[in-house]
C-alpha positions as CSV (number, residue, x, y, z in Angstrom):
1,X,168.4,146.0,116.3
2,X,168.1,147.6,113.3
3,X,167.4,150.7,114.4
4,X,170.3,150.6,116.9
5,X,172.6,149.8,113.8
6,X,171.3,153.3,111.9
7,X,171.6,155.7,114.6
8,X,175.6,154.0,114.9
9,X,175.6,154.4,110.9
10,X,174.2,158.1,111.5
11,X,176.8,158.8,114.4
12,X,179.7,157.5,112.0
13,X,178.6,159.8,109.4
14,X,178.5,163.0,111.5
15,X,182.1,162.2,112.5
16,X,183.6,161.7,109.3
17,X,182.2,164.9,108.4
18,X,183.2,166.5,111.4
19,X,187.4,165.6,110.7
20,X,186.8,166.6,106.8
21,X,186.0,169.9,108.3
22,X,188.8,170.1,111.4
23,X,191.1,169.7,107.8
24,X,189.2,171.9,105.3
25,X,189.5,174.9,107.9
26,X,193.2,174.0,108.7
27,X,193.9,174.5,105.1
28,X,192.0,177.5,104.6
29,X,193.8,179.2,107.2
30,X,197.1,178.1,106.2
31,X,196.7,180.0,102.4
32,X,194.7,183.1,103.2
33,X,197.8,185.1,104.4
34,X,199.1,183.9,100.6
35,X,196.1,185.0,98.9
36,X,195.7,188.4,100.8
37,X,199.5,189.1,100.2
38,X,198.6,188.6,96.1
39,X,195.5,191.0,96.6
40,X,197.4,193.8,97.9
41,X,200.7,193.1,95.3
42,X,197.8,193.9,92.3
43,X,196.6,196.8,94.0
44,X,200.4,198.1,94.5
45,X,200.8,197.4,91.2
46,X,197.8,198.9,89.8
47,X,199.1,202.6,90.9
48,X,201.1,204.8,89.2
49,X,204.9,205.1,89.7
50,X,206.3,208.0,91.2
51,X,207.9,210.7,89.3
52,X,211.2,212.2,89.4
53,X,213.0,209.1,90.2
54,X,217.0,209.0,90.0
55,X,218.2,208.3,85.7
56,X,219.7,205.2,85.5
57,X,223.3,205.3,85.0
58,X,225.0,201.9,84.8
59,X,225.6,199.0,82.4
60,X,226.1,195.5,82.9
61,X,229.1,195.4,81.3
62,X,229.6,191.4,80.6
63,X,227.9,189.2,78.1
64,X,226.1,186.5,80.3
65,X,226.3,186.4,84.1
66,X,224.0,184.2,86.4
67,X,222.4,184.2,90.2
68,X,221.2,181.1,91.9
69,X,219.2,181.1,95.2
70,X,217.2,178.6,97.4
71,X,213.4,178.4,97.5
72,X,210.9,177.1,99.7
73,X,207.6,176.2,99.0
74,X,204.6,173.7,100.2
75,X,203.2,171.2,98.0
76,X,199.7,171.8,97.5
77,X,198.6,167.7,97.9
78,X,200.4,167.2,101.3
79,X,200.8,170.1,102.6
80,X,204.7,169.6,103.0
81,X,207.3,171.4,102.7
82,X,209.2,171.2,99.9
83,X,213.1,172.7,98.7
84,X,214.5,173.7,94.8
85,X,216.3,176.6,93.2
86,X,215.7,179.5,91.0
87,X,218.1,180.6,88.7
88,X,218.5,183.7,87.0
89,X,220.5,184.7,83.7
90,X,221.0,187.8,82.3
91,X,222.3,187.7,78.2
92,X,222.2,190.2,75.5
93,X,218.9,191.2,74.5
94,X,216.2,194.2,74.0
95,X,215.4,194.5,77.8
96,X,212.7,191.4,78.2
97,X,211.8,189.5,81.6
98,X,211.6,186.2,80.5
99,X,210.1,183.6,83.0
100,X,210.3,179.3,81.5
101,X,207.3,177.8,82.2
102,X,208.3,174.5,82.9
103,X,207.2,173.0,85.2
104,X,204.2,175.1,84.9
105,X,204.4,178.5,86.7
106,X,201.2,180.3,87.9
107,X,200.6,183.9,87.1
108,X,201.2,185.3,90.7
109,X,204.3,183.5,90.7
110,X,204.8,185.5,87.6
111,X,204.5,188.8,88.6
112,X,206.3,188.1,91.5
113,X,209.0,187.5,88.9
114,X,208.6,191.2,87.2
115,X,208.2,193.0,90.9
116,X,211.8,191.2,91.8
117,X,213.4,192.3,88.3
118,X,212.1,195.9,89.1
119,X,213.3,195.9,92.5
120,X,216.2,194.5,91.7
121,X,217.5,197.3,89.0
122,X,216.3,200.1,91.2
123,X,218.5,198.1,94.2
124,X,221.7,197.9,91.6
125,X,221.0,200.9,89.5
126,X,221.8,198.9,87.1
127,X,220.0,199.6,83.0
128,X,219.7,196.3,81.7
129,X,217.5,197.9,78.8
130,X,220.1,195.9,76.4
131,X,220.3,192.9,78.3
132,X,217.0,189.7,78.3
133,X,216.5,188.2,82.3
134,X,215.5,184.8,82.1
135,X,214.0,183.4,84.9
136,X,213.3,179.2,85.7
137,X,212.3,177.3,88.5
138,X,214.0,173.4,89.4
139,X,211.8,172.3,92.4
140,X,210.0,169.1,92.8
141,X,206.6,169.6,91.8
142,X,204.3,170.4,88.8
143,X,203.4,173.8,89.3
144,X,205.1,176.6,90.9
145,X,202.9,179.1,92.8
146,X,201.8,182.0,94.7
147,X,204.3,184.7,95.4
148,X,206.4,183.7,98.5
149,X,209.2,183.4,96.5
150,X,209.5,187.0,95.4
151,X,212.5,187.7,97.8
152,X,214.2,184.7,96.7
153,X,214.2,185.6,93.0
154,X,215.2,189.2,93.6
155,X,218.3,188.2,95.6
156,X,219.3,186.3,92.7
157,X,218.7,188.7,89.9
158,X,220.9,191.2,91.9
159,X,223.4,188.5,92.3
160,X,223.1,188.0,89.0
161,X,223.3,192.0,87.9
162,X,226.3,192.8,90.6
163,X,228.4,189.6,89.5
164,X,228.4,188.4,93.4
165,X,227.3,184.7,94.7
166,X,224.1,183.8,96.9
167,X,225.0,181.6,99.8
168,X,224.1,178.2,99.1
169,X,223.0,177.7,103.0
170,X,220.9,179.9,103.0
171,X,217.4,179.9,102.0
172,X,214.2,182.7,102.4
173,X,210.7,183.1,102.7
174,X,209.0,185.9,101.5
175,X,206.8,188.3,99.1
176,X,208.9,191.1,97.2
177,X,207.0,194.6,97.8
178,X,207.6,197.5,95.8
179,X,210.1,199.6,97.3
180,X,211.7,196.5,98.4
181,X,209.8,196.0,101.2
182,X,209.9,192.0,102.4
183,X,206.0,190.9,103.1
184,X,204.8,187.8,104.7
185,X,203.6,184.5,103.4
186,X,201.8,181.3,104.7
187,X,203.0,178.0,105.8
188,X,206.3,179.2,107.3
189,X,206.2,176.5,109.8
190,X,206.1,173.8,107.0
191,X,208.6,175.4,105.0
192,X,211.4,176.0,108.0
193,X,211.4,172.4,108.4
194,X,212.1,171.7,104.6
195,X,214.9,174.3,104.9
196,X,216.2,172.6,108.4
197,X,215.9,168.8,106.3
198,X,217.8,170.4,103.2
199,X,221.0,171.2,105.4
200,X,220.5,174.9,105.3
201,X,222.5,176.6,108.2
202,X,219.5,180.1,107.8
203,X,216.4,180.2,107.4
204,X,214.9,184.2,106.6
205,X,211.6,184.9,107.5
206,X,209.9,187.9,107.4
207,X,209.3,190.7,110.0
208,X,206.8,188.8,112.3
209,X,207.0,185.7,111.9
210,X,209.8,184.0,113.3
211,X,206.6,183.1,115.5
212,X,204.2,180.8,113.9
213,X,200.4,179.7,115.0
214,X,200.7,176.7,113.1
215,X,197.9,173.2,113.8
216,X,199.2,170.0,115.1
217,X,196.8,166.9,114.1
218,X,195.8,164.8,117.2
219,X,194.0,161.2,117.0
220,X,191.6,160.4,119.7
221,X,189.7,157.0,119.7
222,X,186.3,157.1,120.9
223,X,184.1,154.6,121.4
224,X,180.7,154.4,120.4
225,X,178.3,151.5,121.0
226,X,181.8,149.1,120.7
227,X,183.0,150.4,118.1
228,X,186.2,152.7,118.2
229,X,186.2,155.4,116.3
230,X,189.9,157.5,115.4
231,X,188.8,161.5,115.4
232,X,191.8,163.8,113.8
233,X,191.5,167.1,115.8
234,X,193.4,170.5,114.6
235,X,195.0,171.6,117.9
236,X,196.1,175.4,117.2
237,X,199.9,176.0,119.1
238,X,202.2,179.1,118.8
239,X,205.7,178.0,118.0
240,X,209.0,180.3,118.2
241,X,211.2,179.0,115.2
242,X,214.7,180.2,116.2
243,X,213.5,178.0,119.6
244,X,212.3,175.0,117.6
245,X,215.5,175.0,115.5
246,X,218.1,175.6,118.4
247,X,221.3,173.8,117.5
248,X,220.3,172.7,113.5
249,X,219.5,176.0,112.1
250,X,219.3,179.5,112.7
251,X,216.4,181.7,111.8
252,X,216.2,185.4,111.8
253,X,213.6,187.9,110.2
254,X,214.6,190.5,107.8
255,X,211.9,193.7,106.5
256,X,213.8,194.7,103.7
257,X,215.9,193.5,100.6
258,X,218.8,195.4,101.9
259,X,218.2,193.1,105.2
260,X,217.9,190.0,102.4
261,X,221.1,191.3,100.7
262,X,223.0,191.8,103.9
263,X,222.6,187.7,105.0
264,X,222.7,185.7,101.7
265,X,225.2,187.7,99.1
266,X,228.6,187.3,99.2
């Protein structure tokens, strides 16, 4: 009897650590787009600007103005999907990005913040050398992370810089590239249903993936011996968003800022 009750002790074991690893993979492969997309960012960053580019003309010529735009982002405990704001404000000052730290603010997320800024001017043409951007984050969490929300912040910088509005139904997904270029970002899947949740009427992606390989968690019982046993399984399904949200929200994919531009400033 004794024996009987290790090999079940045993068999429960190699379960358990069987699920642990179904989840450990899921989340892997939900943040290595993420990280990859930070990798090539610093190596972007890392080369030297090109030369000859146009002189900057223009001058904002008020004493504070302000952009507000929707982000997305996915809690790093759940998982989930979560919604907030950032908020841009552009005052007198000696040409400094400025980005509040609270709630805390990883450094990704941080030069995210510069790319937008410099995307943003060469989008306006707009010389803000007199002028301070200050940059904060309201979203429910602790940290604020990775750089998905690079498109986000740029649209409201430029709403900021051009004196226009960001649509407050609106919200994006999305790295900032330089050049402008939109790239792509993890956990899309998680984060359209936040949007859909929040009452937003669009949901931006970008290019490629309004379809999503995202993992649905199944529970089998098993029995073993008499005892039942509930395995989680990771089943892998692709998904078409603007199918998924038919009749609550519309999603569409945009490539560029000028595409970003184009859907959420009014």
């Amino acid at each position: 009897m004794d024996r009987k009750n290790a090999i079940i002790a045993v068999l429960f074991i190699l379960l358990v650590l069987s699920a642990s690893s179904y989840f450990l993979i899921y989340q892997y492969q939900q943040q290595i787009i993420e990280v990859q997309d930070v990798i090539e960012e610093l190596i972007s960053a890392s080369s030297s600007e090109s030369a000859g580019k146009e002189e900057i003309q223009a001058f904002i010529n008020v004493s504070e103005s302000t952009g507000c735009a929707n982000i997305v982002a996915v809690r790093s405990d759940n998982r989930l999907g979560v919604m907030g704001k950032v908020h841009v404000e552009i005052r007198e000052g000696n040409g400094n990005v400025l980005v509040n730290t609270n709630p805390f603010v990883e450094p990704e997320t941080q030069y995210s913040v510069r790319e937008a800024v410099k995307v943003a001017k060469s989008y306006t043409n707009i010389n803000v050398s007199n002028k301070d951007i200050i940059i904060y984050f309201d979203i429910n969490g602790t940290l604020i992370g990775g750089p998905s929300a690079g498109a986000s912040i740029t649209a409201a910088t430029i709403a900021a810089m051009e004196g226009k509005k960001v649509r407050q139904d609106v919200a994006i997904t999305g790295t900032i590239k330089e050049g402008g270029d939109i790239g792509q970002v993890s956990a899309v899947f998680d984060k359209a249903v936040a949007a859909e949740k929040n009452g937003m009427n669009l949901f931006l992606v970008p290019e490629g993936q309004k379809k999503q390989i995202y993992y649905e968690q199944k529970i089998e019982e098993r029995e073993i011996f008499g005892i039942k046993i509930l395995i989680p399984k990771y089943i892998e399904k692709e998904i078409d968003l603007g199918e998924y949200m038919e009749g609550k929200m519309e999603v569409e994919e945009v490539s560029t800022i000028d595409d970003v531009a184009l859907y959420i400033l009014t």
